[in-house]
C-alpha positions in Angstrom: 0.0 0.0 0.0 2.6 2.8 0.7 4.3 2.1 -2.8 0.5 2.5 -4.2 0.3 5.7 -2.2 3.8 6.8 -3.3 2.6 6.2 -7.0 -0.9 7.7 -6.8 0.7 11.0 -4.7 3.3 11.7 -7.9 0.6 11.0 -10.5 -2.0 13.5 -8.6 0.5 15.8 -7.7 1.1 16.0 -12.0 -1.6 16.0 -13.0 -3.5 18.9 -10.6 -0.2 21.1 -11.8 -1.1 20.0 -15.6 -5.0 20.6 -14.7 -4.3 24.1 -13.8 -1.9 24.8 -16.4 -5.3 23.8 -18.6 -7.9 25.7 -16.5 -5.7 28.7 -17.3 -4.8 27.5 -20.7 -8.4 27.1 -21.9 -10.2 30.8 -20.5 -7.3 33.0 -22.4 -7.6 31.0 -26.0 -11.4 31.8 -26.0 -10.8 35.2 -25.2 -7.7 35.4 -28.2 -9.9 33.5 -31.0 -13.4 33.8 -32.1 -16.4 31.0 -31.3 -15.8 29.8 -34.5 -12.1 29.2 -34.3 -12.4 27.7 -31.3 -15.2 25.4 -32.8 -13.0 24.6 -35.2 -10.1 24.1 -32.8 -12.3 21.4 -30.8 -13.3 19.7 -34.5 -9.6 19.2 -35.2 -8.5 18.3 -31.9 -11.0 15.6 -31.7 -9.6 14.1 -34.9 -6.1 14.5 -33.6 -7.0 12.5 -30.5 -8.3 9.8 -32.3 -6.1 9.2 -34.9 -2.9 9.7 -32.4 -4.2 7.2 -30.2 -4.6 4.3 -33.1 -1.2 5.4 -34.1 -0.1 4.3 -30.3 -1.6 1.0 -30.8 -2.4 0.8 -27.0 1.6 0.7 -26.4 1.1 3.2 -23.4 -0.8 0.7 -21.2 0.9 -2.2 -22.7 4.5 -1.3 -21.8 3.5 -0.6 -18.3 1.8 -3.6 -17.2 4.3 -5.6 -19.5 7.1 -4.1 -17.4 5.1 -3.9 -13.7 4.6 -7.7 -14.2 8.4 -8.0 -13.9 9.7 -4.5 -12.8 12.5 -5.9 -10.1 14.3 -7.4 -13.3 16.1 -4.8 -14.8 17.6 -6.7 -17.5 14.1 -7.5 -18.5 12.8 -4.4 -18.0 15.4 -3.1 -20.3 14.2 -5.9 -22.8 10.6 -4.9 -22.6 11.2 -0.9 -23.3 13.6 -1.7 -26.2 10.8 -3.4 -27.9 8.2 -0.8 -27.3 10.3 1.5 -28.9 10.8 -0.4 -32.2 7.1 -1.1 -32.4 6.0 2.3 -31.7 8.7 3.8 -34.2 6.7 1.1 -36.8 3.1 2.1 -35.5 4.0 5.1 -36.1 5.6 4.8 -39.6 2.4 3.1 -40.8 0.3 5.2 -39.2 2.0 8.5 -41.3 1.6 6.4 -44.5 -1.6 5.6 -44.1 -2.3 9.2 -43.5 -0.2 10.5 -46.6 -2.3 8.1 -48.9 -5.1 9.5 -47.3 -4.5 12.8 -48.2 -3.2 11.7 -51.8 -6.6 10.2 -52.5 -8.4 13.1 -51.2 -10.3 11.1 -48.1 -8.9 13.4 -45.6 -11.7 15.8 -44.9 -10.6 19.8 -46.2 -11.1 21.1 -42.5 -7.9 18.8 -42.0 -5.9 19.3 -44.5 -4.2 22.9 -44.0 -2.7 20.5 -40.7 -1.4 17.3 -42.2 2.0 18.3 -41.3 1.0 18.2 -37.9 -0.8 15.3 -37.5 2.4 13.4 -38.8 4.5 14.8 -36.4 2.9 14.6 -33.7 2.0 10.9 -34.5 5.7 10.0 -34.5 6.9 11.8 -31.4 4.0 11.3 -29.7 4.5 7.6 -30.1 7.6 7.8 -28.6 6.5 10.1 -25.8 4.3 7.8 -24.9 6.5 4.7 -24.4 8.9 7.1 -22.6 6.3 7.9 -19.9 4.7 3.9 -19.8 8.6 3.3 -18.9 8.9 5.1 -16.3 5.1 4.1 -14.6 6.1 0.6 -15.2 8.7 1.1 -13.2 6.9 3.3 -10.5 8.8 6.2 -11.3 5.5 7.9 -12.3 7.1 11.2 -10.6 9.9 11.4 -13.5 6.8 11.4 -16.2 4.6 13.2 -14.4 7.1 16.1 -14.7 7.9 15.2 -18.1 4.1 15.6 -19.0 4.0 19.6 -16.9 6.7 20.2 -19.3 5.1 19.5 -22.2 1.9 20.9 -21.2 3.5 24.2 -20.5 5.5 24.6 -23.4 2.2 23.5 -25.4 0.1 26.3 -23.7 2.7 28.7 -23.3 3.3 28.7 -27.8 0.3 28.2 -29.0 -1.3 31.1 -27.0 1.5 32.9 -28.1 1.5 32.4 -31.5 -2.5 32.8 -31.3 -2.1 35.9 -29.6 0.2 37.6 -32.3 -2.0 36.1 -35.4 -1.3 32.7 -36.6 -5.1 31.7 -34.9 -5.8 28.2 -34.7 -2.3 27.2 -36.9 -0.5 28.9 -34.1 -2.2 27.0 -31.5 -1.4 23.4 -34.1 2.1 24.7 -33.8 3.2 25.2 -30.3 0.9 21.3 -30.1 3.6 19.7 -32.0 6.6 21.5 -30.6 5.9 20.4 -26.8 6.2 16.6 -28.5 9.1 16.8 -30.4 10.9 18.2 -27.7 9.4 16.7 -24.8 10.0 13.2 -26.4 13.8 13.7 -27.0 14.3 15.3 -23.6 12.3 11.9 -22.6 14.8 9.5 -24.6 17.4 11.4 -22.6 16.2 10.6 -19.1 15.3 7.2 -20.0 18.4 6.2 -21.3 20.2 7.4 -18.4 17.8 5.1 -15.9 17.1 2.2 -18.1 19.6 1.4 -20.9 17.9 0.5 -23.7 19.5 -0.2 -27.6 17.9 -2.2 -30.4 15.7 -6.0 -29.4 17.1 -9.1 -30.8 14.5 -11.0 -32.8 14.3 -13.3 -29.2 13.3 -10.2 -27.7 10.9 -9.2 -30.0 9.7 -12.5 -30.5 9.0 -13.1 -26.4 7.9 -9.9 -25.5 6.4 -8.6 -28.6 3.3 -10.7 -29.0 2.7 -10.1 -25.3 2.8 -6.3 -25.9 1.0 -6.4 -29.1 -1.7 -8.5 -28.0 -2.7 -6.6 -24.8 -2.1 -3.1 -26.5 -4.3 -4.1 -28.9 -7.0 -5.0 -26.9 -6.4 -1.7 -25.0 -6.9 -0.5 -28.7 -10.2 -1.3 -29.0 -11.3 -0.1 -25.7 -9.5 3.3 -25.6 -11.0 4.3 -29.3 -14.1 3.4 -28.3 -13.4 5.2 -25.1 -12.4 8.3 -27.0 -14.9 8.6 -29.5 -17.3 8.3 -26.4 -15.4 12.1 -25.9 -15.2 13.3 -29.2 -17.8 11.9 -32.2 -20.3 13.8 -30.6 -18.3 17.3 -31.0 -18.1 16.1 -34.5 -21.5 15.3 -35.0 -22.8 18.4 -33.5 -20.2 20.2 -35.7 -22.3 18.5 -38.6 -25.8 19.1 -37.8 -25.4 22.4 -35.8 -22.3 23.9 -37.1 -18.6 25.5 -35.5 -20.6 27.7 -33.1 -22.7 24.4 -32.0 -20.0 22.5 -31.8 -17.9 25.5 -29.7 -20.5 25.4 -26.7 -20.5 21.2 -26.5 -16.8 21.9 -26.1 -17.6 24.2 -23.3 -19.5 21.8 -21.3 -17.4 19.1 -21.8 -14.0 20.6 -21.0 -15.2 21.3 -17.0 -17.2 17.9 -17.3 -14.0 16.0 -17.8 -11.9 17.6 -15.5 -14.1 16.7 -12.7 -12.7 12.8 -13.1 -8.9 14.2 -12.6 -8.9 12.1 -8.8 -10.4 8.9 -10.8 -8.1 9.7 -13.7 -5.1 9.5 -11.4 -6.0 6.0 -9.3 -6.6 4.7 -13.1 -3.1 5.7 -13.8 -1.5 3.8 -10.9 -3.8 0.6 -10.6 -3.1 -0.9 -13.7 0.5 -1.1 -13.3 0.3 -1.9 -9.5 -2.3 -4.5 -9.5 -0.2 -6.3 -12.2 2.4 -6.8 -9.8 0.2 -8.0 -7.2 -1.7 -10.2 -9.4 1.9 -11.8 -11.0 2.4 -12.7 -7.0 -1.5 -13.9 -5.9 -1.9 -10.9 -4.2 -5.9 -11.1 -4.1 -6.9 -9.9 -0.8 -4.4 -6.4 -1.1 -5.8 -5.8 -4.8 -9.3 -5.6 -2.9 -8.6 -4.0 -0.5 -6.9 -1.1 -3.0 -9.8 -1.5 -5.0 -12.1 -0.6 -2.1 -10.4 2.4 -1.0 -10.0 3.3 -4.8 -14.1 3.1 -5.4 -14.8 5.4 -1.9 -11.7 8.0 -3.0 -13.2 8.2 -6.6 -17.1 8.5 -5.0 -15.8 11.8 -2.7 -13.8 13.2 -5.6 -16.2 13.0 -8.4 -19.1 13.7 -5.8 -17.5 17.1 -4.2 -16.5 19.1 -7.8 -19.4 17.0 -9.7 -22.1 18.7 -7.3 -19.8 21.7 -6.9 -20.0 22.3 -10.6 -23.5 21.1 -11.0 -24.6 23.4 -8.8 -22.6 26.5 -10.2 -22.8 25.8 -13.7 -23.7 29.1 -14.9 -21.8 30.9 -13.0 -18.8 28.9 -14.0 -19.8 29.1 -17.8 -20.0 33.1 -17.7 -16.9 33.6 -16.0 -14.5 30.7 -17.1 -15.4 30.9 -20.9 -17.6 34.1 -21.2 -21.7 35.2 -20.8 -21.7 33.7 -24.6 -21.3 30.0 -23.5 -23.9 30.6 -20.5 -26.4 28.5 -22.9 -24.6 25.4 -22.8 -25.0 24.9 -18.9 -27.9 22.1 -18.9 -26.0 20.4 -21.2 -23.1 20.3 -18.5 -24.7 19.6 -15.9 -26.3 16.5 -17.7 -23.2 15.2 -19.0 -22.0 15.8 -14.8 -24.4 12.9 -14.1 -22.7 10.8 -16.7 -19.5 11.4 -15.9 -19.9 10.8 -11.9 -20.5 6.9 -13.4 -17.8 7.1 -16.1 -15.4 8.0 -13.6 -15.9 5.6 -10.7 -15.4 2.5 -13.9 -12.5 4.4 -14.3 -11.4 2.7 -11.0 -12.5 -0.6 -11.5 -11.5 -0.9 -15.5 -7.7 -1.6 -14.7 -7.8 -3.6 -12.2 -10.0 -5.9 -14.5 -7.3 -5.6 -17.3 -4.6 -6.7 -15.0 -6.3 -9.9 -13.5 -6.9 -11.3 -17.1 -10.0 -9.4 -18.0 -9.6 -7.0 -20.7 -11.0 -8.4 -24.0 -14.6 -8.2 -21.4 -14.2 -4.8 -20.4 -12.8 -3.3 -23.6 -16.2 -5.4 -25.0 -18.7 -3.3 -23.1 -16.8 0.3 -24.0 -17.3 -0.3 -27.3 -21.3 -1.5 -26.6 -21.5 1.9 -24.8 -20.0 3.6 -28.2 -22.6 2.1 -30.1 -25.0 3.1 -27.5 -23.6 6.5 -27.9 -23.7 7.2 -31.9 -27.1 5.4 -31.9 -28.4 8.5 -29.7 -26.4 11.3 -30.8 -27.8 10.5 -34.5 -31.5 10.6 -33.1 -31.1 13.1 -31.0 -28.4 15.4 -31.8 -30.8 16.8 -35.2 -33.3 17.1 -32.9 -32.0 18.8 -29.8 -28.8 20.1 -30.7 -26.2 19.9 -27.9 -28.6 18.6 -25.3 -29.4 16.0 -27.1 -25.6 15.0 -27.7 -25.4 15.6 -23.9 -28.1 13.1 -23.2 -26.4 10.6 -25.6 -23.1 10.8 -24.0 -24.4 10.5 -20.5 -26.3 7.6 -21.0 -23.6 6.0 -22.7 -21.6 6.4 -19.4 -24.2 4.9 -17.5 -24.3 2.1 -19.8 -20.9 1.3 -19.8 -20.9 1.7 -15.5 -23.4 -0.8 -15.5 -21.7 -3.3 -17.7 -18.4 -3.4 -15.8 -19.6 -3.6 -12.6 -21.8 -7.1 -13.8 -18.1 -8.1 -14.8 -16.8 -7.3 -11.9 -19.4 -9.1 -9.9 -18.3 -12.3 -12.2 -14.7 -12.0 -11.7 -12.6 -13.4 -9.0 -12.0 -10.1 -7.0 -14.5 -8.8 -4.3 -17.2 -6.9 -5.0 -17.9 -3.7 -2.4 -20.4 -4.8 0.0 -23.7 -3.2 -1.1 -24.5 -2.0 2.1 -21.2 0.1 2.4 -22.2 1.6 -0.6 -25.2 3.0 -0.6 -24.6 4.1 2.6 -21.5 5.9 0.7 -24.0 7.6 -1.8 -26.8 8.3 0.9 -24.1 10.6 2.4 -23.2 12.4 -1.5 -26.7 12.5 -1.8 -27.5 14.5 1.6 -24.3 16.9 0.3 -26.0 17.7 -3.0 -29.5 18.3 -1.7 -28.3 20.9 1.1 -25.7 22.5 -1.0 -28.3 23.1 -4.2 -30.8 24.1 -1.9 -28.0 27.0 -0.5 -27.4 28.0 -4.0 -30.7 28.0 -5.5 -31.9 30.4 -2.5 -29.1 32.7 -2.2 -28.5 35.3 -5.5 -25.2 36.5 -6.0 -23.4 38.0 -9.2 -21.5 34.6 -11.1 -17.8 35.6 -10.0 -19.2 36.3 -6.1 -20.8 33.1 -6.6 -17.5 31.0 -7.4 -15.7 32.9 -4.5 -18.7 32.0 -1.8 -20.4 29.0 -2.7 -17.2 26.7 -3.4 -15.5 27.0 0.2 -19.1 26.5 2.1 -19.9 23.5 -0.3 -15.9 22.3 0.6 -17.1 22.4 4.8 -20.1 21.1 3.9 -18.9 18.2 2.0 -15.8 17.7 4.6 -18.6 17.7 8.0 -20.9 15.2 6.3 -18.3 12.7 5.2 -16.1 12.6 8.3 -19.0 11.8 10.1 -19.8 9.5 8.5 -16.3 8.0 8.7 -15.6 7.9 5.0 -12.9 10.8 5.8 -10.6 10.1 8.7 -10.3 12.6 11.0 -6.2 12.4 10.9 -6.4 13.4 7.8 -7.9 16.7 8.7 -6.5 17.3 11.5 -3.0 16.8 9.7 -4.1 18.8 7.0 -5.4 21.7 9.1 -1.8 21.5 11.5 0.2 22.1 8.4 -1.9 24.4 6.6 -2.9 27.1 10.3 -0.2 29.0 11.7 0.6 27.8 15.3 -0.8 29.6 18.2 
């Protein structure tokens, strides 16, 4: 447990740094480009994130389990990253051919073209980035990519708003994307090389670790593109029916939706690798009891800023991205409830990967994408955003339901039902006095986010530690190093 606390305290710690170098990042490009661009912006990013991760071929996951099933063996550690490299350097390669041919044939939509050049370059580094970061989680170094991922993040937000700021527009914005890769990837190699040696596999090493890598990755494949396109097809398809400006104000309620599952996002990051381990030594009874704590942390988190933001999504809307994206607040706060059960699978999800389940799980995110374009074509047409909203959230739902039926028909412990709903009986209680405070008390949006936020946090904190699901050391210990001594 304190190596699993060790891990998840790095990963948090990186990615609430690289969460606020996006809250900031996010409010200023709005405010530099038009609602069009920034439609536009979302469009292509969408179809950046897709085709980037097929180009990765699910190495990211798959060189971190591969290594955290062995990690005390450096010599096979070694072994295992070499590989990753030359597959991800051939993933890539046909990856960029694919996407040339593409483009020669003329199947690459127009809105994409003007940004080929970027797509391929970011698809090679990236690949490699990407490996470089699996490395170091596989080994439980997840502090060294953490800080390799703040890096790239702030020399991503840092040019493009730059470059948007003095008049390249949304090209700017591509460019400073790639550069934070290409650099961030060869400063990455550097590290790596200087903490696991690495140089080219031997056909025996390719031949033993590669089908291993390949297989899992794959399967990881499946899910995580069906996972993503959960995220992005319906930008896309409200970009189709509804248009740039449409498709702007989805964006806007999905960016704060999203960053609500950081806390899940970050036990996600650490289990898979972790459990792996455990699982490689019959480890059972610890992986539950991980997986426990993991469910209740994931619960609080998503509860406290789900609610928080539900609450205040107007508010939030005006002031974060401007009065002209106030519209798109239900569809927030509907895609809030979706993403409260998207992000306690989130949890659960690796741990089923690592003890042999993944072709199940990955099975039921790609039900919940067909779940997902089923309703954003009936409903999108109809009710715009809302509808893809709606679509989305039930989608999330879906796939929450489906993993947790495969969880119950696994080997590992299920949480005692009892425990939770007494767990969500408390969340519940939090949301119906702290929406009842908000609905009755009118303040300007910016007063609201400086009132309601720190009475919802005591709220939240007196409810849950006494009900037990907080301990009090942790407040007290908190509170002793954050007040000055009498």
């Amino acid at each position: 447990m304190p190596s699993l606390l060790r891990s998840i305290a790095s990963i948090l710690s990186g990615r609430v740094l690289t969460l606020l170098v996006g809250i900031l990042f996010t409010p200023i490009l709005v405010r530099i480009i038009s609602q069009s661009q920034y439609g536009l912006f979302a469009t292509i990013m969408a179809g950046f994130s897709i085709v980037t991760l097929i180009a990765k071929g699910g190495l990211f996951d798959a060189t971190r389990k591969v290594v955290g099933d062995g990690k005390d063996d450096r010599q096979r550690v070694s072994k295992v990253v070499s590989v990753s490299l030359l597959i991800s350097v051939v993933y890539a390669a046909l990856t960029i051919a694919a996407i040339s041919l593409s483009a020669e044939l003329g199947i690459v939509p127009s809105t994409y073209v003007p940004y080929i050049w970027a797509i391929i370059i970011v698809v090679f580094f990236g690949n490699v980035y990407a490996v470089v970061r699996s490395a170091f989680y596989g080994v439980q170094r997840e502090s060294i990519a953490e800080i390799l991922n703040i890096s790239r993040q702030l020399i991503y937000s840092a040019a493009a708003l730059l470059l948007a700021y003095v008049g390249y527009g949304v090209v700017g914005v591509f460019v400073g994307y790639t550069l934070s890769f290409v650099l961030l990837s060869v400063i990455g190699l550097v590290v790596l090389s200087s903490r696991i040696p690495f140089n080219l596999p031997s056909r025996d090493d390719v031949s033993k670790y590669g089908r291993e890598i390949v297989s899992f990755g794959g399967y990881q494949l499946i899910g995580g593109v069906s996972a993503l396109l959960l995220y992005r097809t319906d930008i896309l398809l409200v970009e189709f029916f509804n248009g740039q400006n449409a498709a702007a104000l989805y964006q806007s309620a999905i960016v704060p939706a999203e960053m609500i599952w950081f806390v899940p996002s970050v036990i996600q990051a650490a289990f898979l690798q972790h459990t792996a381990h455990l699982w490689s030594n019959d480890r059972t009874d610890t992986i539950n009891r991980n997986l426990q704590e993991g469910v209740k942390y994931a619960v609080l988190s998503l509860s406290l800023f789900g609610i928080g933001l539900f609450a205040l999504a107007e508010p939030f809307l005006s002031v974060y991205f401007g009065p002209n994206y106030v519209e798109s607040s239900t569809t927030l706060q509907i895609l809030l409830v979706g993403t409260f059960f998207l992000g306690t699978t989130r949890v659960v999800t690796p741990v089923l990967h690592a003890t042999g389940w993944v072709r199940e799980s990955e099975f039921i995110t790609v039900l919940g994408l067909v779940v997902n374009l089923v309703l954003n074509l009936l409903l999108i047409p109809e009710y715009g955003i809302i509808g893809a909203g709606i679509g989305t959230g039930v989608s999330y739902v879906a796939i929450f339901v489906g993993n947790v039926l495969l969880w119950r028909r696994s080997p590992l412990e299920v949480v005692p039902l009892s425990w939770a709903v007494k767990l969500i009986g408390v969340q519940i209680a939090f949301f119906a006095v702290f929406i009842a405070i908000v609905s009755l008390v009118n303040l300007s949006p910016l007063v609201s986010l400086l009132v309601f936020p720190p009475l919802g946090f005591i709220i939240f904190l007196s409810l849950n530690v006494t009900a037990g699901y907080i301990p009090v050391e942790i407040v007290r210990e908190y509170a002793s190093k954050t007040l000055p001594d009498r």
